[in-house]
N, CA, C and O atoms as a MOPAC input file, in Angstrom:
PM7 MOZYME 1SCF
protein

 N      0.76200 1    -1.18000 1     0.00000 1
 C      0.00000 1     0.00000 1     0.00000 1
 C      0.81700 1     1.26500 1     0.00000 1
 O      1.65400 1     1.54000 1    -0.86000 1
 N      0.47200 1     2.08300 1     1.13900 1
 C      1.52000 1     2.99600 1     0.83700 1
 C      2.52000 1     3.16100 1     0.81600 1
 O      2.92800 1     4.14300 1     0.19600 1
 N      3.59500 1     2.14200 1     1.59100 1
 C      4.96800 1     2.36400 1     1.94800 1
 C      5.53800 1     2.41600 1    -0.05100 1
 O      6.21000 1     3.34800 1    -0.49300 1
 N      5.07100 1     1.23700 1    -0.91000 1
 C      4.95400 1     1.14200 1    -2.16700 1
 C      4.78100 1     2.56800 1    -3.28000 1
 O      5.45400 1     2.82800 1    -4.27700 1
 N      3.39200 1     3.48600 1    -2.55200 1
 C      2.99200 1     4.11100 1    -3.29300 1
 C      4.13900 1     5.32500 1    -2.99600 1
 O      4.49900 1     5.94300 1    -3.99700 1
 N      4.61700 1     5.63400 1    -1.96800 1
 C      5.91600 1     6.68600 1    -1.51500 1
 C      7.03900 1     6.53100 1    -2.63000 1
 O      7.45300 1     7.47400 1    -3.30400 1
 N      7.48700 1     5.18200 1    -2.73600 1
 C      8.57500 1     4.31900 1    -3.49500 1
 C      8.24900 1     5.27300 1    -4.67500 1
 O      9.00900 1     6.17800 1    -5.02200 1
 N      7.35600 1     5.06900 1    -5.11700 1
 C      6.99900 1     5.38100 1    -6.55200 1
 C      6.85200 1     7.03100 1    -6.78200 1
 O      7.07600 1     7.54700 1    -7.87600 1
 N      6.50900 1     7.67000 1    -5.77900 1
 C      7.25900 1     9.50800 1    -5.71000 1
 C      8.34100 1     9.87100 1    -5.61600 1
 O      8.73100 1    10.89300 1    -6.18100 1
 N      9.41200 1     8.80700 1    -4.56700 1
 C     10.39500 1     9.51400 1    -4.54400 1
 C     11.27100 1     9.17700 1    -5.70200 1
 O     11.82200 1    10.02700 1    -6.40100 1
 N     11.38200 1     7.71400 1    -5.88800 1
 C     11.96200 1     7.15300 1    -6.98100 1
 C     12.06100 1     7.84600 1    -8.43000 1
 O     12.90400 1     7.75700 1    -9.32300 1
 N     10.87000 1     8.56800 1    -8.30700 1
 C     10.62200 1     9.18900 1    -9.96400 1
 C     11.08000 1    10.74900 1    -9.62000 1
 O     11.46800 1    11.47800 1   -10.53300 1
 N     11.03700 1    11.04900 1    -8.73800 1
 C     11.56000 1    12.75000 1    -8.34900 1
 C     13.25900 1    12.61100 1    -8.29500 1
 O     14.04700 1    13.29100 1    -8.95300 1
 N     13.54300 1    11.70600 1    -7.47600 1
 C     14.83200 1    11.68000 1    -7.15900 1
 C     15.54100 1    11.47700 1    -9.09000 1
 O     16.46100 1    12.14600 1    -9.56100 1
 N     14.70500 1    10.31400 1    -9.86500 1
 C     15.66800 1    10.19100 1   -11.39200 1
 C     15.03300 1    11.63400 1   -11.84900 1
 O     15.84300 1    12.32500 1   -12.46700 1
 N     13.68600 1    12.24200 1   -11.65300 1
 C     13.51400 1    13.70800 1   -12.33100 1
 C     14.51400 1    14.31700 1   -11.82500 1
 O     15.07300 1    14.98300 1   -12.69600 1
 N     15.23500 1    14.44200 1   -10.35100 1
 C     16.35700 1    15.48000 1   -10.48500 1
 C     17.74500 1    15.56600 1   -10.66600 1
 O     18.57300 1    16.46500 1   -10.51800 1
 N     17.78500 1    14.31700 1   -11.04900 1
 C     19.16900 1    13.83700 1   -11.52200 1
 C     19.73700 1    13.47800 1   -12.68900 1
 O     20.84800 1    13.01800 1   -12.95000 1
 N     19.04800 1    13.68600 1   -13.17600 1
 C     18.55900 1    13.03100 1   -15.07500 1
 C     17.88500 1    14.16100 1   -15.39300 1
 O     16.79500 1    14.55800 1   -14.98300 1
 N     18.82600 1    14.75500 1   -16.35200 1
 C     17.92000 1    15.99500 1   -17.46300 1
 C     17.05100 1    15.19500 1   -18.73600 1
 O     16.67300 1    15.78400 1   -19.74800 1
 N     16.86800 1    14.04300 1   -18.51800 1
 C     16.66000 1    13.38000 1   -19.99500 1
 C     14.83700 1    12.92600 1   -19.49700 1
 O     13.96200 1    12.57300 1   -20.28800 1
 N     14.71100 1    13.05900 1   -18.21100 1
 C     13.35200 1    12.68700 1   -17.60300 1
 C     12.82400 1    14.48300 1   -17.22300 1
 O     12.07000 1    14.91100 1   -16.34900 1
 N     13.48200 1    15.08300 1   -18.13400 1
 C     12.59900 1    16.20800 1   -17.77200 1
 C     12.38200 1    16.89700 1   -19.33900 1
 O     12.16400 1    18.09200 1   -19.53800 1
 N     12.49800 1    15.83900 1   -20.39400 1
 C     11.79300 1    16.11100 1   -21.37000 1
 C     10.69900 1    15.06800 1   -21.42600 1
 O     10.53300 1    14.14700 1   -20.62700 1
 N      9.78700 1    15.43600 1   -22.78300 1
 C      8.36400 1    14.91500 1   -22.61100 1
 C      8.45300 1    13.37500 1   -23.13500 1
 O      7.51500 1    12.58300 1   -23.04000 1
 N      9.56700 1    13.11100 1   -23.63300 1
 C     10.05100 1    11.42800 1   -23.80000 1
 C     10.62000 1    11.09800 1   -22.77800 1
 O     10.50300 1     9.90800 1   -22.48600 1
 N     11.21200 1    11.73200 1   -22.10300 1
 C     12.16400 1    11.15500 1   -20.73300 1
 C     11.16500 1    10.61200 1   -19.74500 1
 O     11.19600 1     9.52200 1   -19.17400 1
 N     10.09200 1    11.76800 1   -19.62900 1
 C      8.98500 1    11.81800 1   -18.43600 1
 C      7.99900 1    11.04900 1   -18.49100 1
 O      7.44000 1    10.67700 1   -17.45900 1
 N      7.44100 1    10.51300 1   -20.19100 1
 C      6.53500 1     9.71900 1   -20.38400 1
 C      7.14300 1     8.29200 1   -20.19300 1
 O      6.43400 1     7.35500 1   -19.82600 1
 N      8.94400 1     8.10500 1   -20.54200 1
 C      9.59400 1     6.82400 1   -20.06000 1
 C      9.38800 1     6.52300 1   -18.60400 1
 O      9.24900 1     5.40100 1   -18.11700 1
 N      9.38700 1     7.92000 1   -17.84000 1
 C      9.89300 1     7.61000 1   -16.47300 1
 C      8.04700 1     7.30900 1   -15.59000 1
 O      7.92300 1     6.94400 1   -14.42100 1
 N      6.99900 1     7.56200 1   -16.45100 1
 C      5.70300 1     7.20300 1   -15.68400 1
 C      5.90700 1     5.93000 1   -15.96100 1
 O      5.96300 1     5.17200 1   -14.99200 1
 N      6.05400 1     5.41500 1   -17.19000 1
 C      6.12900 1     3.95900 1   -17.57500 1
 C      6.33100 1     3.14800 1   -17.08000 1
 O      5.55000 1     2.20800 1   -16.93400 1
 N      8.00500 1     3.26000 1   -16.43100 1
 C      8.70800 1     2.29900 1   -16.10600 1
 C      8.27500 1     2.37900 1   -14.45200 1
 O      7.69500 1     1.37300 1   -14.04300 1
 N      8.52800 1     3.61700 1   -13.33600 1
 C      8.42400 1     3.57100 1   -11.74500 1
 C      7.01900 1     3.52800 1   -11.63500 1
 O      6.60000 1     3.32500 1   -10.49600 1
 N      5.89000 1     3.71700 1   -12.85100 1
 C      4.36900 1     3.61800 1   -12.18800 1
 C      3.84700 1     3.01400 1   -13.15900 1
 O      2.88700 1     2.49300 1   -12.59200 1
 N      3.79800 1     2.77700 1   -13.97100 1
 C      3.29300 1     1.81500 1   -14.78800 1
 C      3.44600 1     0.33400 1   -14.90300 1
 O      2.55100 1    -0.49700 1   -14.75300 1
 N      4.60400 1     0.13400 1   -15.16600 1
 C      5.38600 1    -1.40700 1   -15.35800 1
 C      5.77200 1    -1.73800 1   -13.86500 1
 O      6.39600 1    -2.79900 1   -13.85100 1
 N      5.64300 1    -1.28400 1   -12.79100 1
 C      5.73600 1    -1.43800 1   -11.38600 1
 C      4.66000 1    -1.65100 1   -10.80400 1
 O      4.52800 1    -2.11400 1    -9.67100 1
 N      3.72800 1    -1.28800 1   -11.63300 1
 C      2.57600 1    -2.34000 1   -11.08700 1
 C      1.62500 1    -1.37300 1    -9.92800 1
 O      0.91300 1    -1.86500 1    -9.05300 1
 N      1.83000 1     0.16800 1   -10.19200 1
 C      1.34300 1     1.39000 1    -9.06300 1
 C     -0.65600 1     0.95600 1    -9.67700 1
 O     -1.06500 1     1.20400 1   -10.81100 1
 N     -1.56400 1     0.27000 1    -8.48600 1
 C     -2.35800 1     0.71800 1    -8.54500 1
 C     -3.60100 1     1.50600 1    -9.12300 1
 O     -4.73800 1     1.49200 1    -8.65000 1
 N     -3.20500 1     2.13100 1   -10.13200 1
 C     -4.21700 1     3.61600 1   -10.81000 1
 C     -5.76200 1     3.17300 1   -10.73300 1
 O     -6.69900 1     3.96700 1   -10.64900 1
 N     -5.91400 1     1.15500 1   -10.79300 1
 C     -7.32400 1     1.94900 1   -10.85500 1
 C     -8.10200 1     2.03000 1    -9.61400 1
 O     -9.10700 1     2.74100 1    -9.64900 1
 N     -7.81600 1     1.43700 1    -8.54500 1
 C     -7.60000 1     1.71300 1    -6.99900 1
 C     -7.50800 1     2.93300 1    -6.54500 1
 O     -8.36700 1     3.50200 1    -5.87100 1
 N     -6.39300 1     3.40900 1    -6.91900 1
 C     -6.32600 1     4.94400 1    -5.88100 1
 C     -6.91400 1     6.04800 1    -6.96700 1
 O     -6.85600 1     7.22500 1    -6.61100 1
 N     -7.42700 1     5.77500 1    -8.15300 1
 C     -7.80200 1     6.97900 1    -8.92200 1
 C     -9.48900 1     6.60600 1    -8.57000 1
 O    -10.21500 1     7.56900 1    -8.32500 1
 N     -9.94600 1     5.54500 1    -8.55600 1
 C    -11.13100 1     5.33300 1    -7.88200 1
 C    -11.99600 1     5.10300 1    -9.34500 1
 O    -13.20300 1     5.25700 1    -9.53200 1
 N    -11.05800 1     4.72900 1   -10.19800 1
 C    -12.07700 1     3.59000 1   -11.59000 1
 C    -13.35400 1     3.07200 1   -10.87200 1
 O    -14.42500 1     3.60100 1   -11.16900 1
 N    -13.32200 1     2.09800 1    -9.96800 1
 C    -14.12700 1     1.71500 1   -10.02500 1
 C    -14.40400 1     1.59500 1    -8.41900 1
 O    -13.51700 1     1.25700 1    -7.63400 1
 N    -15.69300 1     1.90100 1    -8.03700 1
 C    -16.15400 1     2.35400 1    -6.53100 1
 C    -16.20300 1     0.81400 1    -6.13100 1
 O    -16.48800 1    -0.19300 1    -6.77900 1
 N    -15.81500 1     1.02200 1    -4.81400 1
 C    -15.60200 1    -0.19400 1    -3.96500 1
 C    -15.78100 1     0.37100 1    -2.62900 1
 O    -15.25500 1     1.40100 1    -2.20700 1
 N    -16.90700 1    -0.72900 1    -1.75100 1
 C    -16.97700 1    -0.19900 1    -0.23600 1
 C    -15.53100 1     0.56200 1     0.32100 1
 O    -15.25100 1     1.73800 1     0.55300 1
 N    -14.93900 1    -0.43300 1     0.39000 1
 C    -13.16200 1    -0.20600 1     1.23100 1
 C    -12.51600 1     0.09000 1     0.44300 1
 O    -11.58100 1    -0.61900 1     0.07000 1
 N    -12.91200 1     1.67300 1    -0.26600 1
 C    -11.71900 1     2.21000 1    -1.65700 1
 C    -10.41100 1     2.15500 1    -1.16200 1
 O    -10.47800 1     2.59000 1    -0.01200 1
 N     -9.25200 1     1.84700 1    -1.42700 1
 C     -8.28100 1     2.18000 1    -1.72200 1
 C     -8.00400 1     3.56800 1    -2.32100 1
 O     -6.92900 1     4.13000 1    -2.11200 1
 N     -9.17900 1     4.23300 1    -3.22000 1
 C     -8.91600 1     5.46500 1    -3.04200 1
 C     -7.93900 1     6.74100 1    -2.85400 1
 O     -8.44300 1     7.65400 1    -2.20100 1
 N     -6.53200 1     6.96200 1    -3.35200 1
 C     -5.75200 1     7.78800 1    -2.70300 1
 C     -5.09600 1     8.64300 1    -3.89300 1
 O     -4.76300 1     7.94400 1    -4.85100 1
 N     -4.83100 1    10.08200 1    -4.02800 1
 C     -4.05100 1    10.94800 1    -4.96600 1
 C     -3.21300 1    10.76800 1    -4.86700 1
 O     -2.76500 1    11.87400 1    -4.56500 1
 N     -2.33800 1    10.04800 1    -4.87500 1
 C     -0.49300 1     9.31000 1    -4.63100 1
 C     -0.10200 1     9.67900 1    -6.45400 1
 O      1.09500 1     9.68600 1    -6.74200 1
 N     -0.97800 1     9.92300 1    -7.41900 1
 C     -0.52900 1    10.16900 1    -8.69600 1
 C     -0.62100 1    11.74200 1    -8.94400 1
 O     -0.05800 1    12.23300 1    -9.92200 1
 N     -1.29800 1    12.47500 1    -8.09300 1
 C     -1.59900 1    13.86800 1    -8.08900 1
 C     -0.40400 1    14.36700 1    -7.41000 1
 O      0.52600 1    14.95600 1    -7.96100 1
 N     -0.49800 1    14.10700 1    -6.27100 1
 C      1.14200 1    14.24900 1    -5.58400 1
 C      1.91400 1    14.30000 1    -6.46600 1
 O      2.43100 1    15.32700 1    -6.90600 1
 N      2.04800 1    13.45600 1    -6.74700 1
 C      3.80400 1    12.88400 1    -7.36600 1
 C      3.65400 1    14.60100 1    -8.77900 1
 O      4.61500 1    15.37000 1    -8.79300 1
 N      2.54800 1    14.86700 1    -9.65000 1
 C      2.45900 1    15.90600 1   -10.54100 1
 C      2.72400 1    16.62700 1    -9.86600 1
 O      3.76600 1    17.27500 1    -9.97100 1
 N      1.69500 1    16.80800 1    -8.73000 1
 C      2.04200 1    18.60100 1    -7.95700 1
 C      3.24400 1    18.74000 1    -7.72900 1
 O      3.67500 1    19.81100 1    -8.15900 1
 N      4.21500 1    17.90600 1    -7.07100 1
 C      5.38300 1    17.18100 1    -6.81500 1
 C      6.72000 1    18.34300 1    -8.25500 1
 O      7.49200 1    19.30100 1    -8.30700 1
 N      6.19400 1    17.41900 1    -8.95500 1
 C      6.77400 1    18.07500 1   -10.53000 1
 C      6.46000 1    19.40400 1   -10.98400 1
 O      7.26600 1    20.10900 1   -11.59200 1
 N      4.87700 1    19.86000 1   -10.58600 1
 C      4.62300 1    21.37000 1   -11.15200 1
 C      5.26700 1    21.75700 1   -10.12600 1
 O      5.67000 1    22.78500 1   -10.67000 1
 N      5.79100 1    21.82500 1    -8.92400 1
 C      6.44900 1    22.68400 1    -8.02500 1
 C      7.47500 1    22.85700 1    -8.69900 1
 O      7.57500 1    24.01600 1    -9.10000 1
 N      8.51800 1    21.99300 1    -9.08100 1
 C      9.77700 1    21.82800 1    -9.65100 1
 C      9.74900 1    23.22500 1   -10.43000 1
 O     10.39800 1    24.25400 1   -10.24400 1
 N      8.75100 1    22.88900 1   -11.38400 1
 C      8.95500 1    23.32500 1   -12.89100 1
 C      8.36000 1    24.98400 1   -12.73500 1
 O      8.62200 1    25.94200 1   -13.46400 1
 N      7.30300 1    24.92100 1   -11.28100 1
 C      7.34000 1    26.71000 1   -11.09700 1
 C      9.19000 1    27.05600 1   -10.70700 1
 O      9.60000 1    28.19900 1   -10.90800 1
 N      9.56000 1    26.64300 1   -10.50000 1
 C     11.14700 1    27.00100 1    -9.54600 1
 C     12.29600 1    26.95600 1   -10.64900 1
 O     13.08600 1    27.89200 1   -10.77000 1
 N     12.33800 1    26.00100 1   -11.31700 1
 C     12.92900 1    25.72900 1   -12.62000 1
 C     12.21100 1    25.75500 1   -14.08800 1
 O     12.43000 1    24.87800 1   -14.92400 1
 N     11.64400 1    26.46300 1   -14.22900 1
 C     10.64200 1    26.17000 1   -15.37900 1
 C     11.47200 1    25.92600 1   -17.09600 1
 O     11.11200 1    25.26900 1   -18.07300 1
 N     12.73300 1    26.82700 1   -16.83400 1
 C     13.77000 1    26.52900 1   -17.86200 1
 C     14.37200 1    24.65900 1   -18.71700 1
 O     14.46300 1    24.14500 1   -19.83200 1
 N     14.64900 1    24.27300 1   -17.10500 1
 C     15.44600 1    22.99500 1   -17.13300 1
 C     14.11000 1    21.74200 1   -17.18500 1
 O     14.15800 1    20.63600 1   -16.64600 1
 N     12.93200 1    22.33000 1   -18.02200 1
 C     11.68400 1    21.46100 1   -17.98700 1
 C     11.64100 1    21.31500 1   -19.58000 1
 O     11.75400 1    22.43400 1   -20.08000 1
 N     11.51000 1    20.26400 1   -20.58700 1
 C     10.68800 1    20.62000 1   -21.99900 1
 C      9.37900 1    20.48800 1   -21.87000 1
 O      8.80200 1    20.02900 1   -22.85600 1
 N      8.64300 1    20.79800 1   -20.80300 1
 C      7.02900 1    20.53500 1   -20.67700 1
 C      6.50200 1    21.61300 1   -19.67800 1
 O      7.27400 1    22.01300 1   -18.80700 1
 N      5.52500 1    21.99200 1   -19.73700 1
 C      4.92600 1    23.29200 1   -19.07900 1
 C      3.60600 1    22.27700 1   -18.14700 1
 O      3.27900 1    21.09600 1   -18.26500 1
 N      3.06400 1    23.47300 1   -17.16000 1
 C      2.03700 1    22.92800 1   -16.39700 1
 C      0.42900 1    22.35500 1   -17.07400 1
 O     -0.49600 1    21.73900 1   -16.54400 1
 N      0.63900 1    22.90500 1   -18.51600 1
 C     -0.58000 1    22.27400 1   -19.17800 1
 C     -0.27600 1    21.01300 1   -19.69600 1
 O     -1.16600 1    20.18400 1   -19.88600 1
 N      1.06500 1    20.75900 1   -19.97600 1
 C      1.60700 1    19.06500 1   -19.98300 1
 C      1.30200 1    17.87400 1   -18.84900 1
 O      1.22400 1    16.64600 1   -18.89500 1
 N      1.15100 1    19.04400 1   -17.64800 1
 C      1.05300 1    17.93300 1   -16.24200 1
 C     -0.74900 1    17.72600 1   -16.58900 1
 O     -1.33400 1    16.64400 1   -16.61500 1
 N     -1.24100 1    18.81900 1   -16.78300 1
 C     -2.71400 1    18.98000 1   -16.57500 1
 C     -3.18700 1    17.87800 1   -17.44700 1
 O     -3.64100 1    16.83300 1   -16.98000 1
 N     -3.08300 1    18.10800 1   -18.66300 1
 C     -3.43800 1    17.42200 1   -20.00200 1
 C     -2.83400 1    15.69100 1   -18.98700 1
 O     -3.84100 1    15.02500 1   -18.74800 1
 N     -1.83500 1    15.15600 1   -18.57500 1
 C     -1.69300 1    14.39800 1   -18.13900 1
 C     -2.46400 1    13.69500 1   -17.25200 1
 O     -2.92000 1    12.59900 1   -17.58000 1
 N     -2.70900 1    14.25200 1   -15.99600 1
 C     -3.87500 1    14.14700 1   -15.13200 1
 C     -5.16400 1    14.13300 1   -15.16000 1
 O     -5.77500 1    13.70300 1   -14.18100 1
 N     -5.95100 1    14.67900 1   -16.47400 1
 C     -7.16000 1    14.64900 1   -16.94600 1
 C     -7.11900 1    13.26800 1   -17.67400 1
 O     -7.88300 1    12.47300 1   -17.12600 1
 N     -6.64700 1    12.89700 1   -18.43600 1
 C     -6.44700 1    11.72800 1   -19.40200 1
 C     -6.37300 1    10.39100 1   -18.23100 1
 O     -7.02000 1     9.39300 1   -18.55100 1
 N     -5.69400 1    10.35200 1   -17.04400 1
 C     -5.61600 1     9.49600 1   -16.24700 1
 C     -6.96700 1     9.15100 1   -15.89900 1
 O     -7.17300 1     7.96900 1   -15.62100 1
 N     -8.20900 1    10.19900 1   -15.85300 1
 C     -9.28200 1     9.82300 1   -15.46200 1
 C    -10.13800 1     9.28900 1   -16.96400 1
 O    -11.18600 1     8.64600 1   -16.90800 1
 N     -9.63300 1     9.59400 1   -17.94500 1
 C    -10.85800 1     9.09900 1   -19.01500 1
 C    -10.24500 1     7.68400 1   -19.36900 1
 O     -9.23300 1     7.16400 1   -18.89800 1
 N    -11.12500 1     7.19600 1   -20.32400 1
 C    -10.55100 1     5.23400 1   -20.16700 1
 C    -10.14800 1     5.28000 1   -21.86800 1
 O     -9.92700 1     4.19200 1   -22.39800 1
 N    -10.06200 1     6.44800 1   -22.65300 1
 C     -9.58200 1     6.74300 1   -23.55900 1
 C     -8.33400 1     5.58100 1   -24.04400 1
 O     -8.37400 1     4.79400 1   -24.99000 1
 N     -7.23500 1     5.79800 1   -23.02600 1
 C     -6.13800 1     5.13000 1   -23.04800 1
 C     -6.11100 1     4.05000 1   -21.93800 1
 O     -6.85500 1     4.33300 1   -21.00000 1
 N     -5.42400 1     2.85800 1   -21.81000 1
 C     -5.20900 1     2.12500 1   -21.24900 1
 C     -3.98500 1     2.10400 1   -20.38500 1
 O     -3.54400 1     1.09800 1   -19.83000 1
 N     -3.29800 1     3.74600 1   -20.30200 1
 C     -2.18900 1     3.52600 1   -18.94900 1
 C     -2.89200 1     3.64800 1   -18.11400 1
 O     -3.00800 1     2.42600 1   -18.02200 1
 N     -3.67400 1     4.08400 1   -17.17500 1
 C     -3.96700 1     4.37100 1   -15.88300 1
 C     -5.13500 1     3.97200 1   -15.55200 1
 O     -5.59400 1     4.51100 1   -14.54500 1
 N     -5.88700 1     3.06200 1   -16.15900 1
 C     -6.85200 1     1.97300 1   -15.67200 1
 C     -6.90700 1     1.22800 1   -15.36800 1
 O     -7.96700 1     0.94600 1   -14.81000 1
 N     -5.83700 1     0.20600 1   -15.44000 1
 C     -5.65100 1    -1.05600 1   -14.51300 1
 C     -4.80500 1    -0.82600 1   -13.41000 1
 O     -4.23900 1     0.23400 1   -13.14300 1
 N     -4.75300 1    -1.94900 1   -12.75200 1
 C     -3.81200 1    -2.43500 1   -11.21500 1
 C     -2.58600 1    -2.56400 1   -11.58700 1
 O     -1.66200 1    -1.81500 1   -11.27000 1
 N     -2.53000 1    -3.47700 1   -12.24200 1
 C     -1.00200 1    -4.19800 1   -13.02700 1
 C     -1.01100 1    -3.99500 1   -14.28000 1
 O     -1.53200 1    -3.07200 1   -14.90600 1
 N     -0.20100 1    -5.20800 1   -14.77600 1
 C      0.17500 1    -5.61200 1   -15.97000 1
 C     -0.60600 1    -6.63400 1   -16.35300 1
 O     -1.32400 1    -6.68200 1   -17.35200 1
 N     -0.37600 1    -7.78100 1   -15.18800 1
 C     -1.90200 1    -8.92000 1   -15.26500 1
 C     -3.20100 1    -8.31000 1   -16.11000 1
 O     -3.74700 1    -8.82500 1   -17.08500 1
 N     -3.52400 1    -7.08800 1   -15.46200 1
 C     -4.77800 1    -6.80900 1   -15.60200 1
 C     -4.96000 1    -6.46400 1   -16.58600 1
 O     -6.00200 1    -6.69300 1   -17.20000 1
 N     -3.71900 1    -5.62500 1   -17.14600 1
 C     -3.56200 1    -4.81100 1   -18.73800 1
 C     -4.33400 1    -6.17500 1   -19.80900 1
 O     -5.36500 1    -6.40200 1   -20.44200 1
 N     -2.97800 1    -6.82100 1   -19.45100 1
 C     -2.82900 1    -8.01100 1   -21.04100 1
 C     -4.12500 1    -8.82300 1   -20.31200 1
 O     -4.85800 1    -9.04900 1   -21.27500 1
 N     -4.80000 1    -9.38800 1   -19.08700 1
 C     -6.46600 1    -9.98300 1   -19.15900 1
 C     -7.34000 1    -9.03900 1   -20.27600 1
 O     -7.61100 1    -9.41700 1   -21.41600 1
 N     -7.67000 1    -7.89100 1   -19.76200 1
 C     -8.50900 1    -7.32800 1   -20.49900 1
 C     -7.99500 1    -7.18800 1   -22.03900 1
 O     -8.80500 1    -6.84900 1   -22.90200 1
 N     -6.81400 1    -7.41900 1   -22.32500 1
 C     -6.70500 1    -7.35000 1   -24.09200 1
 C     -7.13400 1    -8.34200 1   -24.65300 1
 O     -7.47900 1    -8.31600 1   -25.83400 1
 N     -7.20000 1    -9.59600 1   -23.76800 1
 C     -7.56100 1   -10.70600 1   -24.44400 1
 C     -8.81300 1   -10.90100 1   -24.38800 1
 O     -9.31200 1   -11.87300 1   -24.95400 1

């Protein structure tokens, strides 16, 4: 649960500030991929896809953006993406448009393709 969902903020802040290559819009879309995507972070649990008595429920993916728009008010130079990049990001997490941020896992990805 959370000790996991922390992993997955600091992990991606700490390579956002150490790595100029995760603070372009290929670096950053690699770096959701790999520490929250292919790691298996939850989204449709804590974004609340789908209502459940005992939600799991939690903004641990909002964080981690606000997290980044802080950065990028402070550094906005050493960013190739602006705060309508985070936004446009975070809106899309909620529509089922795309298939990153609707499942649990990976399990769940490749079940539902089949």
């Amino acid at each position: 649960g959370n000790g996991r969902d922390i992993c997955c903020i600091i992990s991606s802040l700490v390579q956002l500030l150490l790595d100029p290559y995760f603070r372009t819009i290929t670096g950053f879309q690699s770096l959701i991929q790999k520490e929250w995507v292919a790691a298996g972070h939850p989204f449709c649990d804590r974004l609340g896809h789908i209502t459940k008595i005992n939600s799991d429920k939690s903004p641990i993916f909002l964080l981690y953006l606000d997290c980044v728009w802080q950065l990028l008010q402070q550094f906005p130079s050493k960013f190739e993406f602006t705060e309508t990049y985070l936004t446009t990001l975070w809106d899309i997490a909620h529509v089922s448009i795309f298939d990153t941020f609707i499942f649990n896992c990976e399990r769940d990805r490749l079940s539902a393709a089949t």
